[in-house]
VOMARMI-285473 format. One line per 8 residues: number of its first residue (from 1); their letters; for each residue x negated, z negated, y negated of C-alpha. Coordinates in Angstrom, 1 decimal, padded with zeros to 4 digits. Layout:
NUM) A) X Z Y | ...
END
This chain:
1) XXXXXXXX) -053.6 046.3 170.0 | -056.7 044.3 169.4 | -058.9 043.5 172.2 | -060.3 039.8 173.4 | -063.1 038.6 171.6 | -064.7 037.6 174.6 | -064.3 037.3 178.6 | -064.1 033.5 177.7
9) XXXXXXXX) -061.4 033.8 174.6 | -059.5 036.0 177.5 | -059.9 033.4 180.0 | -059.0 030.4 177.9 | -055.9 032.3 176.4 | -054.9 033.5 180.1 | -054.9 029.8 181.5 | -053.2 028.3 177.6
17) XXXXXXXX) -050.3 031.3 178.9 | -049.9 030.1 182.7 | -050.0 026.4 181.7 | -047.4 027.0 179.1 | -045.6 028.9 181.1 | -046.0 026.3 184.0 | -044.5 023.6 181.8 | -041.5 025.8 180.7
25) XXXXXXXX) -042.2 025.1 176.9 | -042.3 027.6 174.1 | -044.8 028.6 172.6 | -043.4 026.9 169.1 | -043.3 023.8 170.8 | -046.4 023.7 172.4 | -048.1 024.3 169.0 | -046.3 021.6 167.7
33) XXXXXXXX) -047.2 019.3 170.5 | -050.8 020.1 170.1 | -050.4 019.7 166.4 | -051.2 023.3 165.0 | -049.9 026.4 163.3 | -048.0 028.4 166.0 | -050.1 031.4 164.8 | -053.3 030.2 165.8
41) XXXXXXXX) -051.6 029.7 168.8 | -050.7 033.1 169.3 | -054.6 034.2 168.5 | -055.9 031.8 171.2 | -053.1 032.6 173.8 | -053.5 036.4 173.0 | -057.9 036.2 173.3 | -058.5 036.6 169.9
49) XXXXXXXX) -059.1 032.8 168.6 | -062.7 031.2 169.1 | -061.2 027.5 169.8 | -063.2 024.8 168.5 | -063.5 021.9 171.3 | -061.3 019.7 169.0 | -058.7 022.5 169.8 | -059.4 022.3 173.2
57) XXXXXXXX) -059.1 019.0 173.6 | -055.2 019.2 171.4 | -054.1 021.5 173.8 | -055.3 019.7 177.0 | -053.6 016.8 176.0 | -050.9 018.6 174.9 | -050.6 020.7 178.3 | -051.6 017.1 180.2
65) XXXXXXXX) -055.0 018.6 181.5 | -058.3 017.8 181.8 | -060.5 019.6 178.5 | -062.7 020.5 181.0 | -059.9 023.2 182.6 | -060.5 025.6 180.0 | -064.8 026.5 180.1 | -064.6 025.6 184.2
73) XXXXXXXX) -066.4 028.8 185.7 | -067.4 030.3 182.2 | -071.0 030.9 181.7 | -073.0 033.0 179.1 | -072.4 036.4 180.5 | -068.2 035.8 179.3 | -069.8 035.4 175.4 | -069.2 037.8 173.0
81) XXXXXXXX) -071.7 040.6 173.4 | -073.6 039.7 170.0 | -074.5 036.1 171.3 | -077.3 035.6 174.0 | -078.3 032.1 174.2 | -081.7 031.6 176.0 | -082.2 029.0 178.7 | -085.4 027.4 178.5
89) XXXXXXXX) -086.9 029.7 181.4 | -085.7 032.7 179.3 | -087.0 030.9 176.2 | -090.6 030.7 176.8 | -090.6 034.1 179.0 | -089.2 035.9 175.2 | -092.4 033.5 173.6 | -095.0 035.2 176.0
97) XXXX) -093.5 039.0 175.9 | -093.4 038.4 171.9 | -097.3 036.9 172.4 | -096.4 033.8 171.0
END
């Protein structure tokens, strides 16, 4: 079985799961609801989809919640290992280490 991409593709699939589950509707017709493929769906629901925020946003609407719901708690330690965005503290710190 494939692993998550990420802490926050898990998160973001876990919380898709529990709302469609809380609203008692399939999987098929949530997809269809949020206007996409069921099988990008599945990828996002099972952690393995990087939704876009227009995807977000389909499936808030579509789950009637706020877009906001799904990145609520994330930060940049629940990013895929190979991305390490810099704050601005971080940024200039890496600038004087590097002598630059």
């Amino acid at each position: 079985m494939e692993s998550a991409r990420s802490r926050a593709s898990e998160h973001v699939g876990r919380l898709v799961r529990e709302l469609r589950a809380k609203s008692s509707v399939s999987r098929a017709k949530l997809a269809e609801r949020a206007d996409m493929d069921v099988s990008h769906l599945a990828r996002i629901e099972g952690g393995k989809g990087n939704p876009t925020l227009f995807v977000l946003i389909q499936l808030a609407t579509a789950l009637e919640v706020e877009p906001e719901r799904f990145v609520r708690g994330l930060t940049a330690k629940d990013l895929p290992e190979n991305i390490k965005p810099y704050s601005e503290a971080d940024f200039r710190r890496e600038l004087r280490r590097r002598g630059g």
